[in-house]
C-alpha positions as CSV (number, residue, x, y, z in Angstrom):
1,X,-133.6,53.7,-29.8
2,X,-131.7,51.1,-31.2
3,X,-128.4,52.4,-30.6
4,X,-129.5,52.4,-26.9
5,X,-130.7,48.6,-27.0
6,X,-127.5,47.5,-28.7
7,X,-125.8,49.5,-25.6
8,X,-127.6,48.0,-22.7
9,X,-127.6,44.8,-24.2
10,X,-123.5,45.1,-24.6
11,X,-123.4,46.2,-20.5
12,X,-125.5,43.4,-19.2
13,X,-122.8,41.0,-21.4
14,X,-120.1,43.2,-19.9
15,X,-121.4,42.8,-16.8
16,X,-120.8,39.0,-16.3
17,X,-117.3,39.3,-17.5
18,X,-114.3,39.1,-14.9
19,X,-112.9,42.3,-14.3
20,X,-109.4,40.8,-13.8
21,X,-109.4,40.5,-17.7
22,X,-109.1,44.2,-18.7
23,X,-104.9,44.6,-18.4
24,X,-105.1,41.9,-21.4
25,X,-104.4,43.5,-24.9
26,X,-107.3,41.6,-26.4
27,X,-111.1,40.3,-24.7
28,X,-113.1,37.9,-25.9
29,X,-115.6,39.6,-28.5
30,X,-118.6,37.5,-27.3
31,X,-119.5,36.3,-23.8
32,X,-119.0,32.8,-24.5
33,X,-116.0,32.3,-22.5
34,X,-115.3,28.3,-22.8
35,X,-111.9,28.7,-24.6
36,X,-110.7,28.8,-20.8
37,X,-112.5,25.7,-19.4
38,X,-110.6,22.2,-19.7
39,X,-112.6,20.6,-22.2
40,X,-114.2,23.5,-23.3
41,X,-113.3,23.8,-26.8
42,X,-116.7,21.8,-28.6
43,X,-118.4,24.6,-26.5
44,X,-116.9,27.7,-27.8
45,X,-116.1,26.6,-31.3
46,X,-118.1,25.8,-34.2
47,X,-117.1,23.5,-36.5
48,X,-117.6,23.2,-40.4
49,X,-120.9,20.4,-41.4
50,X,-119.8,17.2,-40.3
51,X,-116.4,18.3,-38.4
52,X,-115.4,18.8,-35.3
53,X,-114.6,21.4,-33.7
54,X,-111.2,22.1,-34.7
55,X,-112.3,23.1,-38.2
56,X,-113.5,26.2,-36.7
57,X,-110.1,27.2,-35.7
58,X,-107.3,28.8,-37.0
59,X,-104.6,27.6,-39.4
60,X,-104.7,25.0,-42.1
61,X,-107.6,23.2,-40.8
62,X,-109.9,22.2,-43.4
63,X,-109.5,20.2,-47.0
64,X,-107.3,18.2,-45.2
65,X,-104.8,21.3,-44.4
66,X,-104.8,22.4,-47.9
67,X,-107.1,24.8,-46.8
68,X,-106.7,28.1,-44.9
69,X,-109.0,29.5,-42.0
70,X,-108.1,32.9,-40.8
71,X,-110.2,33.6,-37.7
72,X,-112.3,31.7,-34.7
73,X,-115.4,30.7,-34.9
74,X,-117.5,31.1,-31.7
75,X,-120.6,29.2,-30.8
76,X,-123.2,31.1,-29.8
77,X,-125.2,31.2,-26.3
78,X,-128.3,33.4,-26.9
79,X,-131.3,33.1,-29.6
80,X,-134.4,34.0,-29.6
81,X,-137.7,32.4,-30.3
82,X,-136.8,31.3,-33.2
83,X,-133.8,29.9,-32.8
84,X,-131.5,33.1,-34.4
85,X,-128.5,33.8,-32.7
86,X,-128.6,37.2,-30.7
87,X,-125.3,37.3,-28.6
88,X,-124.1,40.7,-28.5
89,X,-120.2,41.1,-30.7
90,X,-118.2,43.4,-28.6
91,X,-114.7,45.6,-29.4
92,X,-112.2,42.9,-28.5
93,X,-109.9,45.9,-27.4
94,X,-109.9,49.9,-27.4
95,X,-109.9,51.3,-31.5
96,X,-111.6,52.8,-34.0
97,X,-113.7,51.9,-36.7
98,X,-111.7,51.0,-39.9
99,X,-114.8,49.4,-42.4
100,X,-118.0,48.8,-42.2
101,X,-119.9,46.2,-45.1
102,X,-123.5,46.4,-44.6
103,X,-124.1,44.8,-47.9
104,X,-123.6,41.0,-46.7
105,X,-124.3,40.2,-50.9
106,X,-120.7,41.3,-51.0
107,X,-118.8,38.9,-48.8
108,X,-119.2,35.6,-47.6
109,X,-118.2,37.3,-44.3
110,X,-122.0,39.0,-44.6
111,X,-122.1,41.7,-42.6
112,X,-119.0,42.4,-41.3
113,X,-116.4,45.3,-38.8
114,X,-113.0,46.5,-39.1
115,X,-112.0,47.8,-35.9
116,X,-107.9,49.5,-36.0
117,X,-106.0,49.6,-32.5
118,X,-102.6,50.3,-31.2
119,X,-101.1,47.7,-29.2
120,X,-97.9,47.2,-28.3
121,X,-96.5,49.6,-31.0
122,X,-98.4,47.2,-33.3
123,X,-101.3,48.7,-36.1
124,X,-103.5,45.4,-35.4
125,X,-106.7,45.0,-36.7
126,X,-110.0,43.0,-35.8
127,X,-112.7,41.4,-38.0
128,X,-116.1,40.4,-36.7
129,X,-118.5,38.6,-39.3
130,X,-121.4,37.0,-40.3
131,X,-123.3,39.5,-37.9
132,X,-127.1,39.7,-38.4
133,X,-126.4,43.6,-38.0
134,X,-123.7,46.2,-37.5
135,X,-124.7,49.2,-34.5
136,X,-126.2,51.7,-36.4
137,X,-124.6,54.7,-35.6
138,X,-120.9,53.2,-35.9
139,X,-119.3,55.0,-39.1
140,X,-115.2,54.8,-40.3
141,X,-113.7,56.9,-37.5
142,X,-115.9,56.0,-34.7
143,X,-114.0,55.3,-31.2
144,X,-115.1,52.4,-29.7
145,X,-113.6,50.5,-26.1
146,X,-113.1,47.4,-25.2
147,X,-116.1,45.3,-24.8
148,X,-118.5,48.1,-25.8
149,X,-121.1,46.4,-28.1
150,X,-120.3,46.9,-32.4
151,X,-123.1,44.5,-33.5
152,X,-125.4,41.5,-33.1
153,X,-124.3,37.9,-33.7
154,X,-125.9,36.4,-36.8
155,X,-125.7,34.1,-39.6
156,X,-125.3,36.4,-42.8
157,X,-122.8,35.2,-45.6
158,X,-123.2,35.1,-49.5
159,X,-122.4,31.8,-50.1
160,X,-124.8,29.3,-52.0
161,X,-125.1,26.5,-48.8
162,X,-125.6,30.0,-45.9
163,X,-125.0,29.6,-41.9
164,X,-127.4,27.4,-40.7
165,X,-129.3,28.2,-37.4
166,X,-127.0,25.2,-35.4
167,X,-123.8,26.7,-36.7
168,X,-124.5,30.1,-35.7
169,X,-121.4,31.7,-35.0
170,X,-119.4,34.7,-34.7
171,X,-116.3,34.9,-37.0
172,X,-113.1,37.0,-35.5
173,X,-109.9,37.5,-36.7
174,X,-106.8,39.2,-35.6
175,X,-104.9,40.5,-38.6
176,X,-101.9,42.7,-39.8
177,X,-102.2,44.8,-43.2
178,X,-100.0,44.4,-45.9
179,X,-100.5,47.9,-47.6
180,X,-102.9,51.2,-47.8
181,X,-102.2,51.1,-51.6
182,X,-104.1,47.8,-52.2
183,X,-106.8,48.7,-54.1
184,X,-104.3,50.1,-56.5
185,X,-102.0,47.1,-56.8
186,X,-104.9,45.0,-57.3
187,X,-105.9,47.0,-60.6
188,X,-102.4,46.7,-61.7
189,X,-101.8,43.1,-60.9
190,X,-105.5,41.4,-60.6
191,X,-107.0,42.9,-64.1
192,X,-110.3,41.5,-64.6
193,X,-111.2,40.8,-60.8
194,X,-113.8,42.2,-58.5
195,X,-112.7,44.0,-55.4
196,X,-115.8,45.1,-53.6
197,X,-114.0,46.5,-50.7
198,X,-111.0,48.3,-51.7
199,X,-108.1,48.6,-49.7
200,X,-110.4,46.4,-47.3
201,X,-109.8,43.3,-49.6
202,X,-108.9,40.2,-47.2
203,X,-106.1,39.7,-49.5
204,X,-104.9,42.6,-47.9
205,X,-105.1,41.2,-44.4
206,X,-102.8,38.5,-42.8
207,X,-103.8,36.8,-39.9
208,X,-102.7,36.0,-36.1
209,X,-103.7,32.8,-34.3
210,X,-106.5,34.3,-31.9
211,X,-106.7,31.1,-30.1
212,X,-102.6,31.2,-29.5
213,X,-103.0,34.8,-28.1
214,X,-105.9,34.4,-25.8
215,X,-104.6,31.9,-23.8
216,X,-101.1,33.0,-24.0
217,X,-103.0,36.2,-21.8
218,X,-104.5,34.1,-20.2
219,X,-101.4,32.3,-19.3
220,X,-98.8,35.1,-18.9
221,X,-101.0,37.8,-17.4
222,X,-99.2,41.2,-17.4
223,X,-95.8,39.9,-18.9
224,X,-97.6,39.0,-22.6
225,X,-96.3,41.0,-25.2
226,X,-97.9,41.1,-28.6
227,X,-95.1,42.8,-30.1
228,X,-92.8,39.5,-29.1
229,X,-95.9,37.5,-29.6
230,X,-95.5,38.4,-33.2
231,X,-92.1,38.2,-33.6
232,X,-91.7,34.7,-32.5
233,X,-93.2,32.9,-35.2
234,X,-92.5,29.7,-36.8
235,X,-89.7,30.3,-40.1
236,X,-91.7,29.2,-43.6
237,X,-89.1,31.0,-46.1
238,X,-87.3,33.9,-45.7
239,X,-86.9,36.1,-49.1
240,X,-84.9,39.1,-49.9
241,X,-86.3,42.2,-51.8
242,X,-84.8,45.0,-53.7
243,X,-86.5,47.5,-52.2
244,X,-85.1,50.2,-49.6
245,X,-88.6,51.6,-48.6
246,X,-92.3,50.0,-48.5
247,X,-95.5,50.4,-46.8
248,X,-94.5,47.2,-44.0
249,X,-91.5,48.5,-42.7
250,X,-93.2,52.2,-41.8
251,X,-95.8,50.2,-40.5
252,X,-94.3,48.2,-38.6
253,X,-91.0,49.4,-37.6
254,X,-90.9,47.1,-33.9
255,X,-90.5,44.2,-36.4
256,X,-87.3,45.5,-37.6
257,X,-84.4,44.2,-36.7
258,X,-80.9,46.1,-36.4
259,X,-78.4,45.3,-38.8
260,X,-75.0,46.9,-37.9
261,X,-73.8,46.6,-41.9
262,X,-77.1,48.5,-43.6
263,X,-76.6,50.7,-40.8
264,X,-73.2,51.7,-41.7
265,X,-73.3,51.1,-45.6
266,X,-76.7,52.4,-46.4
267,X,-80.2,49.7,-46.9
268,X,-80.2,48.8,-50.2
269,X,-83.0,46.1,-49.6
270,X,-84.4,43.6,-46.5
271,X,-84.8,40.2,-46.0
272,X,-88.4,39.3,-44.6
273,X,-88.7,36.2,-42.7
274,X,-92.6,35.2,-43.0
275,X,-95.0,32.8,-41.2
276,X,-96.7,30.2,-43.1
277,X,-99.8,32.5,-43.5
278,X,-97.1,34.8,-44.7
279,X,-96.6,37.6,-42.2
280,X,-93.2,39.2,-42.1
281,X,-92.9,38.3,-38.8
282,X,-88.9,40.0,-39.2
283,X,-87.6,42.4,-41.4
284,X,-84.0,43.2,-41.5
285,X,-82.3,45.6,-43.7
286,X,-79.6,44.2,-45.8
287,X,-76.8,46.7,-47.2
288,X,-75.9,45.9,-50.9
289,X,-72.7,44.0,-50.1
290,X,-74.9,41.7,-48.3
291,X,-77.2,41.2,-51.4
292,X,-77.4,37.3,-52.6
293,X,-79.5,38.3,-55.7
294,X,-79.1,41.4,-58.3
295,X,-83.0,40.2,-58.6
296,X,-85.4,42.3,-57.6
297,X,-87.7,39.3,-55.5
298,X,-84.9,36.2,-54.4
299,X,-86.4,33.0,-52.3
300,X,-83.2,32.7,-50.3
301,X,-84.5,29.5,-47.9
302,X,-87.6,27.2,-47.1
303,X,-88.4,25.2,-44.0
304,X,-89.3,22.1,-45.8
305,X,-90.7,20.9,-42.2
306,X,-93.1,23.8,-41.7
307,X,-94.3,24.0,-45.4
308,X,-95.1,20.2,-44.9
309,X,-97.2,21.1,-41.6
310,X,-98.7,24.1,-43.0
311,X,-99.3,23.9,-46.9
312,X,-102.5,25.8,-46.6
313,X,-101.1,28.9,-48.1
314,X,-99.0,27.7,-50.9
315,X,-96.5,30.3,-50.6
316,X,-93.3,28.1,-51.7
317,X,-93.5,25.2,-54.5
318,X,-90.8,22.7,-55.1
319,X,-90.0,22.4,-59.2
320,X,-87.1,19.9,-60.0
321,X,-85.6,19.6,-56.8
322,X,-85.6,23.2,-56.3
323,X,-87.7,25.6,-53.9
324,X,-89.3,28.1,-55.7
325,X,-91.6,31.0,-55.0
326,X,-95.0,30.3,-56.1
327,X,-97.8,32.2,-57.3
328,X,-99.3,32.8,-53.8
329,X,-95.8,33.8,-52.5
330,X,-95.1,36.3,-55.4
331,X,-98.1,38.1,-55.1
332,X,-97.6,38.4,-51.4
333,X,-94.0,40.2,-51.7
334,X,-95.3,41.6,-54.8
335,X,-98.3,43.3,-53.1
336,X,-96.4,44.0,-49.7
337,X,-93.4,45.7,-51.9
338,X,-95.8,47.6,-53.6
């Protein structure tokens, strides 16, 4: 009986939805469709207590930059009698179900949804939190469409100061993963830490600006591309690595580009070019003659002007003059070499 609410409510929402919408590669997860209105913005997102608006974006947009935000967070338009938040969370595209956490004592995401999809030659994967509860029946495997509804809006987190009823919102993120082999890195490399979710860790997730792609859809129509959407990101650092085969590059092989040298003299490594929330938004394979580094991990450049813009990650550290990896950056290349 459930099942069959969540259902009917998710085709009444998908009901007042345009149909012109459905060629897009992502929808909208809730009905709140503001993001397209001039001067809709305070009426889609939700900002952090005290904030505007734009602290409920993505990107570098809280502790004054220094810290990161990975998703949207959308305001919501239904609640009951007592105030709770009841929009229904849709599939923002066709996929199946990745992970589930029903346990929201686990996560400051509360209760939270995976989903995987295809797109554009792309493994992408969507995040919806802070649900009051997941669909029932939906287990790792399920396959879900676009707009069908995955859950109920809510307010569930584990953090000491909660979601208050005013902030209700719906958390979504667009992400790429770094490696299947996470939970085993982080035993290696993280001793001593809790990971509740395994391979499902969000260190093991690196996010897309939602907000960018939605209206880029909205803009381009038929002629956006996620695949170029991706690959025309802004240069942080770029980094070569020692290593001739990794879980990235078979994942992502459209990020690849061709190098006529590695081609001919065999790969002996790649230099990644990443974003500053540290997707390898290029890989290209490097033959050994075209090495800088006998090292296994070597910080080749920096875009002093982005890593001022964006420091939110701390990816790259200047020590004496000298751009450095730092911690965060190590572990990234670490963990996506892995």
């Amino acid at each position: 009986m459930a099942t069959q609410l969540f259902l009917l409510i998710g085709a009444l929402a998908f009901a007042t939805l345009p149909r012109h919408a459905t060629a897009q590669p992502f929808q909208l997860p809730t009905a709140n469709r503001a993001i397209f209105e001039k001067g809709g913005e305070e009426r889609f997102f939700v900002g952090t207590v005290g904030k505007s608006w734009e602290s409920g974006t993505f990107g570098g947009v809280r502790s004054g930059g220094y810290q990161l935000h990975e998703g949207l967070d959308i305001r919501c338009l239904q609640r009951d009698k007592r105030g709770e938040p009841i929009d229904p969370v849709m599939a923002s595209a066709d996929g199946t179900v990745a992970y589930i956490n029903r346990r929201p004592s686990l996560s400051n995401y509360g209760n939270y949804i995976i989903l995987r999809h295809q797109i554009d030659g792309l493994e992408v994967y969507t995040t919806y939190a802070h649900l009051r509860e997941v669909r029932q029946d939906l287990r790792e495997g399920t396959s879900v469409k676009a707009r069908e509804t995955i859950g109920i809006m809510g307010r569930t987190a584990n953090t000491g100061e909660g979601i208050s009823k005013d902030r209700a919102h719906l958390h979504f993120e667009i992400n790429l993963v770094l490696n299947d082999r996470f939970a085993e890195w982080h035993r290696k490399n993280l001793p001593g830490q809790r990971n509740d979710h395994g391979n499902w860790n969000g260190q093991n997730l690196r996010g897309l600006d939602p907000r960018l792609i939605l209206l880029a859809q909205q803009r381009d129509g038929p002629r956006f591309s996620l695949a170029n959407f991706v690959r025309n990101q802004t240069e942080l650092c770029r980094v070569q690595v020692r290593a001739a085969s990794f879980p990235w590059i078979r994942r992502y092989p459209t990020l690849i580009t061709k190098n006529p040298v590695a081609e001919k003299e065999g790969i002996a490594g790649y230099e990644l070019v990443f974003n500053y929330v540290g997707v390898a938004y290029q890989v290209i394979p490097r033959a050994a003659s075209e090495l800088k580094s006998k090292s296994r991990t070597y910080l080749l450049s920096v875009n002093s002007a982005e890593q001022a813009r964006n420091p939110c990650c701390k990816l790259v550290t200047q020590r004496r003059g000298r751009w450095e990896l730092a911690n965060n950056g190590v572990n990234l290349v670490s963990l996506l070499t892995f």
